[in-house]
N, C-alpha and C positions, 0 to 999 in steps of 0.2 A: 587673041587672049591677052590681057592687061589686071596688072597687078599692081597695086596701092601699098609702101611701104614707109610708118610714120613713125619718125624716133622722139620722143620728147625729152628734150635734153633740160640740162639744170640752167640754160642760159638757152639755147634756140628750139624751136620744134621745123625739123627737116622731117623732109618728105620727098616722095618720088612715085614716077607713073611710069613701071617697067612693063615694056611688051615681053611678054614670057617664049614667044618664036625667035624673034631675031636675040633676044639676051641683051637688049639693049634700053637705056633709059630716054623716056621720050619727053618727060620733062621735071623739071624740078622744084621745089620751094622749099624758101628759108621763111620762116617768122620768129617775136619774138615771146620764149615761153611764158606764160603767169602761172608761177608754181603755186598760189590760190583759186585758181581755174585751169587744170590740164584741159577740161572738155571743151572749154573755148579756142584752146592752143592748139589739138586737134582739129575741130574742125574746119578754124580759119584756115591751116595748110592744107586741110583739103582741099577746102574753098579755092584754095591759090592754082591747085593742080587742073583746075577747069576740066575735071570728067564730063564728058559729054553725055552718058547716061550710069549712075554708080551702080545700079542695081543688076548693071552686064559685067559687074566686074567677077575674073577667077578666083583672086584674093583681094584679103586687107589683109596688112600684116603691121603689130601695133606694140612698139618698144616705150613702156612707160617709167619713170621715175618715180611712182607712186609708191611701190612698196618701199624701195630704197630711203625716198624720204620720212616716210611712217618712221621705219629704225631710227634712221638719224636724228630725227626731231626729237626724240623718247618720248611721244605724245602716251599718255593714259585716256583711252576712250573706256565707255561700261564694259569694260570683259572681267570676267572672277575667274582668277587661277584657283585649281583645285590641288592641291598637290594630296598626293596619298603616300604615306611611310616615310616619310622623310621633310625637314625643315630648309626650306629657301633661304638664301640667304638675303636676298634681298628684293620678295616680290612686288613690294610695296614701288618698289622704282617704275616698274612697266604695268602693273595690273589694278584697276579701281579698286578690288576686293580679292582675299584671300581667304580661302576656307581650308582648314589642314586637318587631315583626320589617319587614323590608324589604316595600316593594311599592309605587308612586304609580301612580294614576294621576293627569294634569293635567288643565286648565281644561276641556279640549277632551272628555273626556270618552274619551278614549284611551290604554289601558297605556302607561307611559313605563319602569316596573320589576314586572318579575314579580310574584308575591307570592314569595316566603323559604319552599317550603312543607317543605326541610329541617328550617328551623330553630325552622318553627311545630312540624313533628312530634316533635321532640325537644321541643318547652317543651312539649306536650301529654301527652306521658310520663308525665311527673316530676307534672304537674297531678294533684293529686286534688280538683278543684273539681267540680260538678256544676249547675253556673251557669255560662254563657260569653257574654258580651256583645263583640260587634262592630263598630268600626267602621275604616273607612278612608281615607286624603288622598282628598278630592273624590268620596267614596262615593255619593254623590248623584247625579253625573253620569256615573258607570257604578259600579253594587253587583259587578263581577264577583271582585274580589280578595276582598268578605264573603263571597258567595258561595260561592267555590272555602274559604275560613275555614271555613264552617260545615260543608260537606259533612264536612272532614278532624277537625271535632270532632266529631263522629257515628260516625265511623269508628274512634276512639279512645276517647270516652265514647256510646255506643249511645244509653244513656240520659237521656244532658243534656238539660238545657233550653239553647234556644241564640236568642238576641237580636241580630238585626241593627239599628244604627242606621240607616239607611237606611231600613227598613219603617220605624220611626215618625215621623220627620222629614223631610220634601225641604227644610230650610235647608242653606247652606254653614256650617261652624264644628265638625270632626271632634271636638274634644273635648266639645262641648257634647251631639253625639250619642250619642259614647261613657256621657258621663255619665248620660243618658235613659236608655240600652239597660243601663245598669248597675244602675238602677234598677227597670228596666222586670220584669228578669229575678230582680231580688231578689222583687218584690211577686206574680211566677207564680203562687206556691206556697201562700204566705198567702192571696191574693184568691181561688184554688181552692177551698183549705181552709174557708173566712170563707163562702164562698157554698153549697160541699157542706153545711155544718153550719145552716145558717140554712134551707134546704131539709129537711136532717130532723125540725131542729124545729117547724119551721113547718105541714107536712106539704103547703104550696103548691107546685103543680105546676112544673117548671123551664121550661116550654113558655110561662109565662105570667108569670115573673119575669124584672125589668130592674134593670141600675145606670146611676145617672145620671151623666153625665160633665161633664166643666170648662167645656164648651161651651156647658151646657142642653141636650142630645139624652140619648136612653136607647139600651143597647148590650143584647145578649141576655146572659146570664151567660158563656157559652162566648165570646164577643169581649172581656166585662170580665174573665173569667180568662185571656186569650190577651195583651191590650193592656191592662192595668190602669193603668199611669201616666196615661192619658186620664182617669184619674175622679179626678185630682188636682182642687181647686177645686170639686167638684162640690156641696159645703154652698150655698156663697154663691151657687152658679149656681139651688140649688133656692130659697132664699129669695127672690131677684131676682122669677122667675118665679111662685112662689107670692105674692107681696105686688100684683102687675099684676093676675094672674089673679081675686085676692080683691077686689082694687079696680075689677076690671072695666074696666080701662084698659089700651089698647092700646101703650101709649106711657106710660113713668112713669119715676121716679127714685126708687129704691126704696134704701129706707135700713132695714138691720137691723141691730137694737139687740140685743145679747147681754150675756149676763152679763160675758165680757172685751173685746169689740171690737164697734166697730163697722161696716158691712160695706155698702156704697154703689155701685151697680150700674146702668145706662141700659138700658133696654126700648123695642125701636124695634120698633112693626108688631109685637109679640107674639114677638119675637125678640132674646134678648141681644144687647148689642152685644160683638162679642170684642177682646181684647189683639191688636194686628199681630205686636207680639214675642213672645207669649205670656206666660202668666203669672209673676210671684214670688212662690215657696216659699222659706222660709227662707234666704235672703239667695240662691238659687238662680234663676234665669231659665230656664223651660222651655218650650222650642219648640216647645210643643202648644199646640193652641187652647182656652184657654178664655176667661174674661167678664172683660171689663175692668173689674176692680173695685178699687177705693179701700177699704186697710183700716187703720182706727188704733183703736189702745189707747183704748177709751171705751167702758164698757158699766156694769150695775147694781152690779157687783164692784170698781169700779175705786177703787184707792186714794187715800183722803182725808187727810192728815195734816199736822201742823206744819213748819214749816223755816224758820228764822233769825226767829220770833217771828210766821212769816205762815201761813194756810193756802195746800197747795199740793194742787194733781191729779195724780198720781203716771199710772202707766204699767202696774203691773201692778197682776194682783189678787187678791183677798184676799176672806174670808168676811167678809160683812156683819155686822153686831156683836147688827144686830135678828132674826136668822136663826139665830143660833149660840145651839146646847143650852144652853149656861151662860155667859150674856154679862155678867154680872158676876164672874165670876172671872176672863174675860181683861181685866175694867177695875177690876183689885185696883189697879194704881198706872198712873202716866202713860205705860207704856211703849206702848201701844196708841195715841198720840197719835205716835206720832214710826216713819220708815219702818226700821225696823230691819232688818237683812237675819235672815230665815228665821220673819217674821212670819206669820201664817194668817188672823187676826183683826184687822179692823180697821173703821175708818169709811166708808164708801163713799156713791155717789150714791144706791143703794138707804135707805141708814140717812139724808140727808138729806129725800130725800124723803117717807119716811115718819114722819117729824117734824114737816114742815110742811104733810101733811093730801094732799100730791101721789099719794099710794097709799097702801093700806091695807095693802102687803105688809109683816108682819112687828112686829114688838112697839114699838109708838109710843113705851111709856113708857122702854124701852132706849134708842131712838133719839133719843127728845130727853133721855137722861141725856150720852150718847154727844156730840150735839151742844153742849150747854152747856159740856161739861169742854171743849173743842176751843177754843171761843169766849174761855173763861178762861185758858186756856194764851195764845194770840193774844192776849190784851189787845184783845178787841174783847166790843161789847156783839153776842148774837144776833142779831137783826136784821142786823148789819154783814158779822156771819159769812155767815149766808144771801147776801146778797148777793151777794158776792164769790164763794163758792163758784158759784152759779148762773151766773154769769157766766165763769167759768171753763169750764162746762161748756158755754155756750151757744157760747161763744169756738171750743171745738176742735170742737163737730160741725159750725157753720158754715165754718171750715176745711175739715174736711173733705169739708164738701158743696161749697164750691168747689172744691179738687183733683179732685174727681169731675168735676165738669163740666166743668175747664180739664184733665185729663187732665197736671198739673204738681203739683208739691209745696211746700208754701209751708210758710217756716219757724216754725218755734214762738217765739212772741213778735219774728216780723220786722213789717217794714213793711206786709205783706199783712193780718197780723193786727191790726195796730193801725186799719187803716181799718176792719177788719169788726166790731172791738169800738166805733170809736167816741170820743162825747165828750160835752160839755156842746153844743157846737154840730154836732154829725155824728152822725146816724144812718145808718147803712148799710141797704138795705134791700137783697135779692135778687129781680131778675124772673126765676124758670126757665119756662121754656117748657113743661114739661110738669106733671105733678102731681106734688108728693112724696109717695109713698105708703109708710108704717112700717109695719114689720110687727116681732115679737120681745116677748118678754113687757113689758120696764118702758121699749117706744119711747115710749108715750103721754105720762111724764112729762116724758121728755124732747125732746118735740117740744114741747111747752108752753112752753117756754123760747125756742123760737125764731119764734113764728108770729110774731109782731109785725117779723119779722125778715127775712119769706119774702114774696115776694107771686107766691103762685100756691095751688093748691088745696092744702092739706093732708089725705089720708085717711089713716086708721085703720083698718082697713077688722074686720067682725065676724071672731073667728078668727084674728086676726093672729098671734096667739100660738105657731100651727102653722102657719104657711105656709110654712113651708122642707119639711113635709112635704108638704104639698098639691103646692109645686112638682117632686116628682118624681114626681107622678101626668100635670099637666097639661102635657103636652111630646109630645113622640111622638122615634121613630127617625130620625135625617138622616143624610144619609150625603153626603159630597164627594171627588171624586179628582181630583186636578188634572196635567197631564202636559203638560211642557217640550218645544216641538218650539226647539232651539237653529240659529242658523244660524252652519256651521265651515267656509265655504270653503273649500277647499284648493289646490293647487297645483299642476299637471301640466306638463311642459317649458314655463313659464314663463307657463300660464295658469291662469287663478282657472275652477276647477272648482267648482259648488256643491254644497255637502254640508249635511243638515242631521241633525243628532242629535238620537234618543228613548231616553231613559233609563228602562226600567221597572224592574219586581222580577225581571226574571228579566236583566237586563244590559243591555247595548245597541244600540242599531240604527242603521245608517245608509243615510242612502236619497241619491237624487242629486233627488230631485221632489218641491216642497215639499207638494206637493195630498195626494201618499203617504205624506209622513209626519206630516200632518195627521190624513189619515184613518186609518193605524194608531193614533194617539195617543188617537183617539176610538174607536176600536175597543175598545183596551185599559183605556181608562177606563171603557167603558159595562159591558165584562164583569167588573172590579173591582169598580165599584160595585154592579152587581147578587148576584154575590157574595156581598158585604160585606152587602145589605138579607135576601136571603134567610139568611144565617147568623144576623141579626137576629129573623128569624121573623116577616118581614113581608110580608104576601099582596099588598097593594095600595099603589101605589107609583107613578108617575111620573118619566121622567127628563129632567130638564132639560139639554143641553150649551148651552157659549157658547166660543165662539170669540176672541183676542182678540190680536192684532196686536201689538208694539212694537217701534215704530220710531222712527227720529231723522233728522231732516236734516242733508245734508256736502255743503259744495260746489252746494248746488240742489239736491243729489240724496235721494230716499228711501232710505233704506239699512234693512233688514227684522234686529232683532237675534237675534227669538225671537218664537214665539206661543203663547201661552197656553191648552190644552183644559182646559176646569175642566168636571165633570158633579158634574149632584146628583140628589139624590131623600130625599122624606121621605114619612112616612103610618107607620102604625101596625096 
């Protein structure tokens, strides 16, 4: 039994050929990504993996960057936000077309204004979109105005594609949803596309192919081309998991080192820890769940140059000087010393370290030509050079391994920093609690810099170099649905009647008996989630519910506000 696991990274597409008996990896590939072509960058690493026959495989399991870059890029593909009861602030940034029209409903979970379905039919007219994303005031606590939305653009375009905010978020914040469902609806198509085509080249069966999502869980292809914004974050969710799984540690603080960033993650019990608010994409907050991760500008690329006579560590990056076809024509004169805007070529922690014997990657004698001119520009002797730079570098990943664990942002060159770089009489040292485990091609150099710095285990573990692909083998299917029983008293000739509201996907319900609209909530969740496991294609499975109360005290008194049906289920 053999399993296929491919991460497509923002700079390499890794891969791996896991036997699922012995737990062990049989062989590997690195290539180089074309973020204009994932499908090619896919299937050359498979290609690399030399399957003997793909169509006996037990999995594929498939970490893409594709939703990730859709956000970041802020591309506008044909999708029409609809918003209902409420003005955007600003839809015109992510959606070709906006249509806004009347309809609230309020807190309570109760129409307050129809929906406007004149005025939607007429802006549906004139639409020639074939994208329609939806959302509406307090959509959450009753979807019936998306609802009644979506049938009448079905009705008008047969053919749409049509995205309610509501199916993918239960937070309150209608444009946040809108935004998601605008997004959600742009990536339908492409992530269809992206996963039909990687199946025919591939020739791996669909019945046995998974994408891994922001969460660390894997979805079937048909729920990753249905719900595709969920596989946002889903690189650094596989690394996280592959770097624990390699270290064999259940519990770790897993830090991956890439060629632009680097990417710092907490593994509790073999299980990501997630964002409450969900993750940040390109200056974007999305209220999906994925892995609480810490990510900053520091990786093998990152830029090294001069600035007002000192060495500095830049932010972005740039090709290593030791690595580049003809590195002596890009250091014909000093321009490569200085950060120039629309540079390619430059000094990085890769070209330091392979100067000073820290790896072997890449051409020593570039690299300490590279290094020396840097030091002379600086008016520093080498050695002083070295220094300073390593210290710089030791400076930001300790940073950021504190922000990781303090789940806060500490400034560049603040007060935080300067304790953790130290003195003649302060050394800072860090006790974490768990291991740090690095996984990513050039982490080993740069965990060197900080062991004296760390006091808990450091692993490296064999393989590190592909564990962002390993981790999207080693995870399985979870699936959670969680359903609001609200309590909305109401009022009858001047008595408090109890009412309490269930909001599902198909609208809302109202019951007079808390016990009853508990037990529909749990009803509905258990048949969701099951569902949602078998559209996963997953045979065996367990379902966990919990129940869960919140209340406050008034007066002496208990007062009941809402209760909480969460169910899950995971297995594979």
């Amino acid at each position: 039994m053999e399993a296929v696991g491919i991460d497509v990274g923002g700079t390499y597409t890794d891969g791996v050929l896991f036997d699922l008996r012995s737990r062990k990896i049989v062989r590997k590939a690195k290539v180089p990504t074309r973020p204009q072509d994932l499908r090619s960058s896919v299937l050359q690493c498979f290609s690399a993996l030399q399957l003997r026959s793909p169509a006996m495989l037990s999995r594929f399991c498939l970490s893409t960057t594709l939703a990730t870059n859709a956000v970041v890029e802020g591309t506008k593909r044909d999708v029409c936000a609809i918003g209902i009861g409420l003005r955007p602030r600003r839809p015109s940034e992510y959606a070709a077309e906006t249509i806004l029209v009347d309809g609230r409903v309020g807190p309570t979970g109760l129409v307050e204004i129809p929906l406007d379905e004149g005025a939607l039919q007429k802006a549906l007219k004139g639409s020639e979109s074939r994208s329609f994303a939806i959302s509406s005031f307090f959509g959450t606590r009753n979807p019936q105005n998306e609802l009644r939305a979506a049938e009448m653009v079905l009705e008008e375009h047969p053919k749409a594609t049509v995205v309610k905010g509501s199916d993918l978020v239960g937070t309150l914040g209608m444009e946040e949803r809108l935004y998601i469902a605008v997004k959600n609806a742009e990536l339908i198509h492409i992530m269809a596309g992206l996963l039909e085509a990687i199946g025919k080249g591939t020739q791996v069966p669909g019945s046995v192919t998974y994408v891994l999502k922001g969460d660390g869980t894997l979805v079937s292809t048909e729920e990753a081309a249905l719900r595709p914004i969920f596989t946002v974050l889903s690189g650094p969710a596989a690394s996280a998991l592959g770097g624990a799984f390699l270290a064999g540690a259940k519990d770790a603080l897993v830090v991956d080192i890439g060629g632009t960033t680097t990417d710092i993650a907490l593994v509790q019990g073999g299980m990501l820890k997630l964002s409450e608010d969900g993750g940040v994409v390109g200056g974007s907050r999305l209220r999906v769940e994925s892995a609480e991760m810490t990510t900053r500008a520091l990786g093998g690329n990152s830029e090294i140059f001069c600035e007002d006579g000192h060495p500095k560590l830049g932010h972005r990056a740039v090709v290593p000087l030791c690595l580049a076809p003809d590195p002596y024509w890009h250091m014909r004169d000093l321009s490569y010393l200085y950060p120039l805007a629309g540079k390619v070529h430059g000094i990085t922690p890769t070209d330091l370290f392979c100067a000073t014997g820290r790896s072997d990657f890449g051409d020593r004698n570039v690299a300490a030509s590279a290094m020396s001119a840097l030091a002379e520009e600086c008016e520093l002797s080498l050695p002083a050079l070295i220094e300073m730079l390593e210290d710089l570098i030791r400076t930001r990943l300790l940073r950021t391994i504190v922000e990781a664990l303090l789940n806060r942002q500490l400034l560049e060159r603040g007060e935080g920093e300067k304790v953790l770089r130290g003195n003649g009489m302060l050394r800072t040292v860090l006790r974490i609690g768990v291991p740090l485990v690095g996984i990513g091609a050039p982490v080993r150099a740069f965990l060197d810099l900080i062991r004296e710095h760390v006091d808990s285990p450091v692993i490296i573990p064999v393989d590190h170099e592909v564990g962002n692909a390993l981790g999207a083998i080693c995870t399985e299917v979870h699936g959670r649905k969680e359903v609001i029983v609200r309590n909305e008293p109401g009022w009858i000739d001047g008595r408090e009647v109890p009412h309490f509201h269930v909001a599902v996907a198909g609208g809302l319900r109202v019951f007079t008996d808390r016990d009853e609209a508990v037990g529909y909530a749990i009803e509905h969740a258990t048949r969701a989630l099951r569902e949602y496991m078998e559209r996963s294609r997953v045979q065996r499975y367990r379902v966990v519910s919990e129940v869960r109360d919140i209340t406050y005290l008034e007066m002496g008194l208990t007062r009941h506000v809402e209760t909480i049906v969460s169910v899950s289920a995971g297995g594979m």
